[in-house]
VEXDREN-2710 file (C-alpha; in Angstrom, 1 decimal):
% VEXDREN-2710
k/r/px/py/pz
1/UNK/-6.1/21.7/0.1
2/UNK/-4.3/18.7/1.3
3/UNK/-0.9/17.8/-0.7
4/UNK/-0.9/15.0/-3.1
5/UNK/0.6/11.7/-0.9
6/UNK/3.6/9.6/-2.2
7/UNK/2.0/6.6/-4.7
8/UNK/0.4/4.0/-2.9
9/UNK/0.4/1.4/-1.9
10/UNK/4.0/1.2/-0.8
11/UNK/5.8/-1.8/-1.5
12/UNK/7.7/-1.7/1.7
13/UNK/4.2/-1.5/3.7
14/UNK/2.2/-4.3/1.7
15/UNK/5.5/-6.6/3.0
16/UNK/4.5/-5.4/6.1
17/UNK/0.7/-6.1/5.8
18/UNK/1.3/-9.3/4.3
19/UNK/3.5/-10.6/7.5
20/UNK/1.0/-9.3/9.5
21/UNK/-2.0/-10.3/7.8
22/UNK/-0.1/-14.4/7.4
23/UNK/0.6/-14.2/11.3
24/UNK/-3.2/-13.5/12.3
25/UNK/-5.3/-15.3/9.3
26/UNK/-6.1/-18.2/11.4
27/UNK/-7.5/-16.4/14.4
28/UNK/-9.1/-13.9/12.2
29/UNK/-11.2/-16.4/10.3
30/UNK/-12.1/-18.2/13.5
31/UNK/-13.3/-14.8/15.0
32/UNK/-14.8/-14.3/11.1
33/UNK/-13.6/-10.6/10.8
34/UNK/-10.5/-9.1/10.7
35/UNK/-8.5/-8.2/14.2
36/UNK/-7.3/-4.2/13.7
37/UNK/-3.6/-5.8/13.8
38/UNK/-4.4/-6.2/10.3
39/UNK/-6.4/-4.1/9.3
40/UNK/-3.9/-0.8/10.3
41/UNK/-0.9/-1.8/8.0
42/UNK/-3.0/-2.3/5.5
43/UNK/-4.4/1.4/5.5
44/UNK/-1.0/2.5/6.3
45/UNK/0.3/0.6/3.1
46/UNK/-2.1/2.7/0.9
47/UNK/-5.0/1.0/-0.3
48/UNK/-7.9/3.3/1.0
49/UNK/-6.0/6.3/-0.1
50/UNK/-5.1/4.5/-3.4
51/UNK/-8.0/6.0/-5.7
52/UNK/-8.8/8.7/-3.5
53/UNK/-8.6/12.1/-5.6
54/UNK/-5.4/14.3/-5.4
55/UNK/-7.2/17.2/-3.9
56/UNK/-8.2/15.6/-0.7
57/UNK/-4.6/13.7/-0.7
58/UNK/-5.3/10.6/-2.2
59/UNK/-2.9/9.1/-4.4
60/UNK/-5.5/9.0/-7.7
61/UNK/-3.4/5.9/-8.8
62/UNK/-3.5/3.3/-11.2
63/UNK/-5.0/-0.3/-11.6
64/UNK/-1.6/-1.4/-12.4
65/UNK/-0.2/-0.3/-9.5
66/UNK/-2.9/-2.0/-7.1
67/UNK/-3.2/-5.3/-8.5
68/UNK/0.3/-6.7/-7.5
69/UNK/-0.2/-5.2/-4.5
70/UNK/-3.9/-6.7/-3.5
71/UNK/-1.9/-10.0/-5.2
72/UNK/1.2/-9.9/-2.7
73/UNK/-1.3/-9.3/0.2
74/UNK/-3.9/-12.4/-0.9
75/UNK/-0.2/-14.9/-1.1
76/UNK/-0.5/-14.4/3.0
77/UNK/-4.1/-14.3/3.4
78/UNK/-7.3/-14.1/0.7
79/UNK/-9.8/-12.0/3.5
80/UNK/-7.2/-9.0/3.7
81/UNK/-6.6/-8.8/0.3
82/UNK/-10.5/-8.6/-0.3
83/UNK/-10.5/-6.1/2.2
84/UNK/-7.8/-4.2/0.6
85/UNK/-8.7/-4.6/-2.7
86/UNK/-12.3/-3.3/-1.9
87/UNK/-11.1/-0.5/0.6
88/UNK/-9.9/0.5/-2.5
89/UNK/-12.6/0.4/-4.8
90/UNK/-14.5/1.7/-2.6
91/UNK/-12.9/5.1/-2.8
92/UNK/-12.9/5.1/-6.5
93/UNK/-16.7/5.2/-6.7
94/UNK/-16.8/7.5/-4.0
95/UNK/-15.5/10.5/-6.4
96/UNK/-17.8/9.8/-7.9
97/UNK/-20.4/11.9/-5.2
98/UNK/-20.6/16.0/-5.7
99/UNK/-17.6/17.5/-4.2
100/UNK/-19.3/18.9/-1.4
101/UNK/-19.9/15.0/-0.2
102/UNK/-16.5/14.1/-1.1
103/UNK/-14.9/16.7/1.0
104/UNK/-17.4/15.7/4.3
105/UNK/-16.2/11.5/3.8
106/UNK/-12.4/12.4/3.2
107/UNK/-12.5/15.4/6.1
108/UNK/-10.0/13.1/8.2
109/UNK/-8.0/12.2/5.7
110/UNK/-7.9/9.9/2.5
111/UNK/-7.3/6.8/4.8
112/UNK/-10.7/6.6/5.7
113/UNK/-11.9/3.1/5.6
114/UNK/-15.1/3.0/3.3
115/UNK/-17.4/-0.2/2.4
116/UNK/-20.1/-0.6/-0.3
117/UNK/-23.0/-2.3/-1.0
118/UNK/-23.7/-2.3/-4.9
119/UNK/-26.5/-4.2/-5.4
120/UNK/-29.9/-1.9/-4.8
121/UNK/-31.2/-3.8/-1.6
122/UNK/-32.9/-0.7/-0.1
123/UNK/-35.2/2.5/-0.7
124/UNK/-34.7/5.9/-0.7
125/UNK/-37.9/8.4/-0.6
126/UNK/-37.2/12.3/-1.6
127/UNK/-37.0/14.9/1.4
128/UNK/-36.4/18.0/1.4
129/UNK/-32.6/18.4/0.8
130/UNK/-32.3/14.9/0.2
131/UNK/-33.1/11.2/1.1
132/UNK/-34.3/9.2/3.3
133/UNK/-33.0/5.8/3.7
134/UNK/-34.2/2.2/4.8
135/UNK/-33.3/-1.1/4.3
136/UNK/-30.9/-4.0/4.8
137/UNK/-27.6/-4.8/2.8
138/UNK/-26.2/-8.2/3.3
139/UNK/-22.5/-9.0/2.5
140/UNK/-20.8/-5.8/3.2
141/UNK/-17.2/-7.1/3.2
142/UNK/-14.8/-5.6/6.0
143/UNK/-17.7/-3.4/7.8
144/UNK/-16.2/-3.8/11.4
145/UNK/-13.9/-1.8/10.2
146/UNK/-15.6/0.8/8.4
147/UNK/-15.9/4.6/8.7
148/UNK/-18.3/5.2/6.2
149/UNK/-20.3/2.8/3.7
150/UNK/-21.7/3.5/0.4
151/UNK/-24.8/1.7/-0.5
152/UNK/-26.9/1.2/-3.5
153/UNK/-30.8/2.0/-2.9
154/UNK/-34.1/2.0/-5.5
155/UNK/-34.9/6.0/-5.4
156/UNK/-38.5/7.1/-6.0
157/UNK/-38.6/10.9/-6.4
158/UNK/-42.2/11.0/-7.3
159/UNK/-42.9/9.5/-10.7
160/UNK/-39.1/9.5/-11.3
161/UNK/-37.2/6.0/-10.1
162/UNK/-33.8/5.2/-10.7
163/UNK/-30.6/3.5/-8.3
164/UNK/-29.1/5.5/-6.2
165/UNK/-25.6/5.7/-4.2
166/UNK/-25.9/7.3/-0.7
167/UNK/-22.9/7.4/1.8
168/UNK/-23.7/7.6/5.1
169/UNK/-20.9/7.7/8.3
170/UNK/-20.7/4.5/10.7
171/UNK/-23.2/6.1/13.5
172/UNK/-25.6/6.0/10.7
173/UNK/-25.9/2.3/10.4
174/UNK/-26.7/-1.3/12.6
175/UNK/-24.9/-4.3/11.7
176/UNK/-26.7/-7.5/11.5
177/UNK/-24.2/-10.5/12.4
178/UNK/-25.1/-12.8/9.3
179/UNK/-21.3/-14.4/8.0
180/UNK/-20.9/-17.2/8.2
181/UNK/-19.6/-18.5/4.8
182/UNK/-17.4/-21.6/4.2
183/UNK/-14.8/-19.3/2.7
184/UNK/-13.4/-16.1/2.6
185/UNK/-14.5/-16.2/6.7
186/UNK/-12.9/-13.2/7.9
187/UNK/-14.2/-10.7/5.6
188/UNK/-16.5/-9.8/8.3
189/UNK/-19.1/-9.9/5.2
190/UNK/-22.2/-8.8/7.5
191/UNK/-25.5/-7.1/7.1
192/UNK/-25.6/-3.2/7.1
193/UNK/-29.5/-2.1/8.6
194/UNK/-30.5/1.5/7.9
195/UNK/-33.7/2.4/9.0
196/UNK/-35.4/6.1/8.3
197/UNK/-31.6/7.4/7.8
198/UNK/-32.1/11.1/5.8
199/UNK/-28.7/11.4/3.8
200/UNK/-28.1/15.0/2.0
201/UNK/-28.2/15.5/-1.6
202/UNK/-24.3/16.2/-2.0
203/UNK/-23.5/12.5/-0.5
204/UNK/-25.6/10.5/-3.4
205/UNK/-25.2/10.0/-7.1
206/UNK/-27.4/8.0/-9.5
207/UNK/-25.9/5.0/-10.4
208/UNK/-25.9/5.7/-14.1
209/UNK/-23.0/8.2/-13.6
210/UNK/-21.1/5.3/-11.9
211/UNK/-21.5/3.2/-14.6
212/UNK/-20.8/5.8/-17.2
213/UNK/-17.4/7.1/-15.2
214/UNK/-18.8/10.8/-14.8
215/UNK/-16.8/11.7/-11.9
216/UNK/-17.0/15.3/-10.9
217/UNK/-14.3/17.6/-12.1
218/UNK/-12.6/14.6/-12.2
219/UNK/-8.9/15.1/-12.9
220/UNK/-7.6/11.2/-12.9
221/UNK/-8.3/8.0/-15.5
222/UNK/-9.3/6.1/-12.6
223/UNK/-12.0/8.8/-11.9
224/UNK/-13.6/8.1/-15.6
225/UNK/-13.3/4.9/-16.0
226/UNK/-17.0/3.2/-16.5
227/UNK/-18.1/0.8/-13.4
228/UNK/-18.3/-2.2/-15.2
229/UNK/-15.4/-2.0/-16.7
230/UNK/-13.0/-2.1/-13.5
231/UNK/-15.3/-4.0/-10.7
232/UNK/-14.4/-7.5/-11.6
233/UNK/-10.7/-6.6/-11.3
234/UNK/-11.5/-5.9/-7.7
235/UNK/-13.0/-9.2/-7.0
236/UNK/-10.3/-11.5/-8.9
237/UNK/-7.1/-9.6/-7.6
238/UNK/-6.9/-11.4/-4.6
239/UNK/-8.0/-14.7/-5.7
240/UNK/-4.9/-14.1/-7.6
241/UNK/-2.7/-13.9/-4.7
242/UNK/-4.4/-16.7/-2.9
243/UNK/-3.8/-19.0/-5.6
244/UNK/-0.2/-18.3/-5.7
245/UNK/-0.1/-18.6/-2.1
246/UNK/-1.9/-22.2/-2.4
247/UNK/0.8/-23.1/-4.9
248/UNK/3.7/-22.3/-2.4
249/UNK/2.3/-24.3/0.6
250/UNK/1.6/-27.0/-2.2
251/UNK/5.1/-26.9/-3.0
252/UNK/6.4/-27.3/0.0
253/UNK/3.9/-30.9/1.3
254/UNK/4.9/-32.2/-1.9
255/UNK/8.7/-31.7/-1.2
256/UNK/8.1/-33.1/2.2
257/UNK/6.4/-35.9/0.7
258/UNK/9.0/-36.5/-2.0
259/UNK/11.8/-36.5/1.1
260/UNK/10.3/-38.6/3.1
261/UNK/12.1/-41.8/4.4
262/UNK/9.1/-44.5/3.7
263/UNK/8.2/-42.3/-0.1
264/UNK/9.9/-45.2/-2.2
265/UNK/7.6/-47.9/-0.4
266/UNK/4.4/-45.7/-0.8
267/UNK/5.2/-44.6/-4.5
268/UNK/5.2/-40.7/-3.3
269/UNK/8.8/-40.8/-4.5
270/UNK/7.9/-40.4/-8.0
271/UNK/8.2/-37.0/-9.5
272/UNK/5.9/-36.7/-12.3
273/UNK/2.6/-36.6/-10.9
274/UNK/3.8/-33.8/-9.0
275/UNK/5.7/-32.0/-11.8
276/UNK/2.3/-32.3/-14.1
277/UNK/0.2/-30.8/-11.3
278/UNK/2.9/-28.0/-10.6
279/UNK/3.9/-27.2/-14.6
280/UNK/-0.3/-27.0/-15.1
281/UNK/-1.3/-25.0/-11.6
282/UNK/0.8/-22.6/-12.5
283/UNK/0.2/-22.4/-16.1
284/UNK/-3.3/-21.2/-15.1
285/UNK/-2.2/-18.6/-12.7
286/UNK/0.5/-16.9/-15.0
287/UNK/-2.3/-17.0/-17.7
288/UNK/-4.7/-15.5/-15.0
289/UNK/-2.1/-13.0/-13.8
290/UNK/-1.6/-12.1/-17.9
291/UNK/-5.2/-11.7/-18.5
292/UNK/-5.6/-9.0/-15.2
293/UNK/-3.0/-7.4/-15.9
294/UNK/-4.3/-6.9/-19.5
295/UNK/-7.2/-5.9/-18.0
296/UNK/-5.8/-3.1/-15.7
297/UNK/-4.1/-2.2/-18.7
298/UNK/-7.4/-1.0/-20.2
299/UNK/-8.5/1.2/-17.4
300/UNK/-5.7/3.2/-16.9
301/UNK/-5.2/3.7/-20.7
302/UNK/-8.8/5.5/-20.5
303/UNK/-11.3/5.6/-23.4
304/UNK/-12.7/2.3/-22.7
305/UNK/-15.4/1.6/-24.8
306/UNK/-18.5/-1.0/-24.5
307/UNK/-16.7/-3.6/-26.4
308/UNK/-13.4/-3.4/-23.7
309/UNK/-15.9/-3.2/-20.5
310/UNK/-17.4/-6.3/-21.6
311/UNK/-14.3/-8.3/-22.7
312/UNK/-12.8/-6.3/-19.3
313/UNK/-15.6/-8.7/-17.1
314/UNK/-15.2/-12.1/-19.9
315/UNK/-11.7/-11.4/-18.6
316/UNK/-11.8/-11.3/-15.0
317/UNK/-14.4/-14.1/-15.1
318/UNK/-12.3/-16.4/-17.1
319/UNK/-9.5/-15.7/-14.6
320/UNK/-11.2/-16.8/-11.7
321/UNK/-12.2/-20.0/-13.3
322/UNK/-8.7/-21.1/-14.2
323/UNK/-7.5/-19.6/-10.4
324/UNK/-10.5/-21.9/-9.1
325/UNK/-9.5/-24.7/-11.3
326/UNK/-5.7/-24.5/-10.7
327/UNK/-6.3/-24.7/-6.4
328/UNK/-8.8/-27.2/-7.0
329/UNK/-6.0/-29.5/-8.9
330/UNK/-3.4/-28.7/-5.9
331/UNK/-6.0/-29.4/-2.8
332/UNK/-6.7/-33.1/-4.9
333/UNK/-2.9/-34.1/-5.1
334/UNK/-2.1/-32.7/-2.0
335/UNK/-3.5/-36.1/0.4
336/UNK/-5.2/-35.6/3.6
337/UNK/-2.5/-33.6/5.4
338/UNK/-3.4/-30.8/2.9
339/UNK/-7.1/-31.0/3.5
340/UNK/-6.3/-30.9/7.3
341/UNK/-7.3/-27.5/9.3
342/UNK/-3.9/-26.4/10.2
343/UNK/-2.8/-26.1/6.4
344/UNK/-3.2/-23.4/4.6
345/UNK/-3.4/-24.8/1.7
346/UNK/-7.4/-25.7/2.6
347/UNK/-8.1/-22.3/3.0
348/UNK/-6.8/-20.8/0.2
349/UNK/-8.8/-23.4/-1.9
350/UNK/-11.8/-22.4/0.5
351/UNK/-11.1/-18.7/-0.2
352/UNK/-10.7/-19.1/-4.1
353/UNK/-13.6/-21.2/-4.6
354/UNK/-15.5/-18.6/-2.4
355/UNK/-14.5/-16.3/-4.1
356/UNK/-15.0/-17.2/-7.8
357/UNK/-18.5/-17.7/-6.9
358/UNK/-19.3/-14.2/-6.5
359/UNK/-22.1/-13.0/-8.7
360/UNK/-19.5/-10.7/-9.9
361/UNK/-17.5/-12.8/-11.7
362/UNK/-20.0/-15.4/-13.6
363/UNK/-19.2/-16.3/-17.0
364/UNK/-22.5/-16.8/-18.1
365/UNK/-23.5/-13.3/-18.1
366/UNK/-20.4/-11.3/-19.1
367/UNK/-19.8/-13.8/-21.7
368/UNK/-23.0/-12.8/-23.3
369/UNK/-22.7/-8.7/-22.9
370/UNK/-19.2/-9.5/-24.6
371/UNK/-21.2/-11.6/-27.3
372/UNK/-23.6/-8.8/-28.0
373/UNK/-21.3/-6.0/-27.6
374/UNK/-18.9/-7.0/-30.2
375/UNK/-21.8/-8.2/-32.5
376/UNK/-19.9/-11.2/-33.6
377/UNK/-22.9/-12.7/-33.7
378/UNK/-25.2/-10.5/-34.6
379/UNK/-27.8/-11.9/-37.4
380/UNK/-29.1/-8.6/-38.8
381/UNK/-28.4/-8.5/-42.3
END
């Protein structure tokens, strides 16, 4: 049994990953996936191995630990910091497969790059021994790069039909070229095609156990914490960072503007449009950065009931909105050189926009499970 790693991700190798991942961003979203220059540092720095169980030596870390870390990686560039960020989370709900399956996904190592597809876009039919497979799963973010994916599929086993989580290795699967998104570009967010795959018993798990946190022999908080309560976290982290990088590269256009020789004739030399835009931008990123952090606060501390799962997603939804809100503000008092494509600052707002539209972070919906779990409105005498 492999030795339990140092804790990941390392702070020195996320530096790294983040220079790296800032030097290539513009090529890699013009080529709409990520080059491997980036995508090595970034396993290097941790982040598949980051909720991988001790036994096959992962680092079974913490939330806490990850998020300034997805954070420092989404400053440089939004893409890799999804990728890292899911690489991640990824692993996480892949302890939760029997041990058996576990030990075939993690044989190489607990750097194996994984990728998921959580919503139930396929079937699986019962074989002997286990399932087979078909289907297509569109925006499966970073699968270039993959080793294995974990996808969600309707199972019929007779009369008895429930979701299902199958993992099945790279030579398993086709990818369907299909991203081409206004933002978040070099996720590589393609379409994963199975088609009559038969994947063994010990490498699915019904999705109920995922969304309960029943790990097996699971050792770890991070191995029982429930689904629902930890996936938006993934999806807001590096929006997080992108919106702190977007404030930077704002920063710095405004203090070119504010030096510039002809700024008195144009009325660019006044400072307080650009202090109100800077003192609220940020404002909503350190209350964003408060409320994740609360939230990551929850999962490691375990027992996390139905009330904190659903304030956990009102939480990670609310976040994105202000992050959304705060870029949008900087892109709009930026001028057109900040709206040009050689700034970053564009992108990021591209990115965080993209990003806060996922169907993962929606108010709407978590605000009412949070509504109806606390009962604060509940009429029932």
């Amino acid at each position: 049994m492999p030795a339990t790693q140092p804790t990941s991700p390392s702070p020195d190798a996320v530096r790294e990953a983040a220079e790296t991942a800032a030097k290539y961003a513009a090529a890699a979203e013009a080529d709409r996936r990520l080059p491997a220059e980036v995508v090595t540092p970034i396993l290097a720095a941790g982040f598949a191995r980051h909720f991988v169980p001790a036994r096959w030596g992962g680092s079974a870390g913490t939330f806490r630990a990850l998020l300034p870390a997805v954070a420092a990686i989404g400053e440089s560039c939004t893409s890799a910091a999804w990728f890292a960020s899911l690489a991640a989370s990824v692993g996480r709900l892949a302890a939760h497969l029997p041990v058996d399956g576990q030990a075939e996904i993690w044989r190489d190592g607990p750097d194996t790059p994984l990728v998921g597809a959580l919503a139930a876009a396929g079937t699986a039919e019962r074989v002997p021994g286990g399932w087979r497979v078909s289907g297509q799963w569109p925006y499966v973010s970073g699968i270039d790069s993959s080793a294995w994916a974990l996808v969600c599929a309707r199972a019929a086993d007779g009369e008895r039909r429930e979701p299902r989580f199958l993992a099945v290795p790279r030579a398993s699967y086709a990818i369907g070229d299909s991203w081409f998104n206004v933002g978040l570009r070099a996720t590589g967010s393609n379409t994963l095609v199975l088609d009559g795959v038969t994947v063994p018993d010990a490498r699915s798990v019904a999705l109920a156990d995922l969304l309960a946190g029943k790990a097996p022999d699971a050792e770890a908080p991070c191995h029982r914490v429930p689904m629902k309560a930890a996936n938006g976290l993934t999806l807001a982290a590096p929006l997080l960072g992108a919106a702190r990088g977007a404030l930077r590269h704002w920063s710095g256009l405004s203090r070119d503007k504010l030096r510039a020789p002809a700024a008195a004739v144009t009325g660019a030399a006044d400072r307080s449009p650009y202090e109100l835009t800077l003192a609220r931008a940020d404002g909503e990123i350190d209350t964003a950065a408060l409320l994740l952090d609360r939230v990551a606060e929850v999962v490691d501390g375990g027992a996390v009931d139905p009330v904190l799962t659903a304030r956990n997603g009102r939480d990670c939804a609310l976040a994105a909105e202000l992050l959304a809100n705060a870029v949008d503000r900087l892109l709009r008092s930026s001028g057109s050189r900040g709206q040009s494509d050689t700034e970053p600052l564009q992108r990021f707002w591209r990115d965080v926009n993209a990003g806060a539209g996922h169907s993962g972070l929606q108010f709407p919906p978590v605000a009412s499970a949070l509504a109806r779990a606390s009962g604060a409105l509940d009429t029932t005498p």
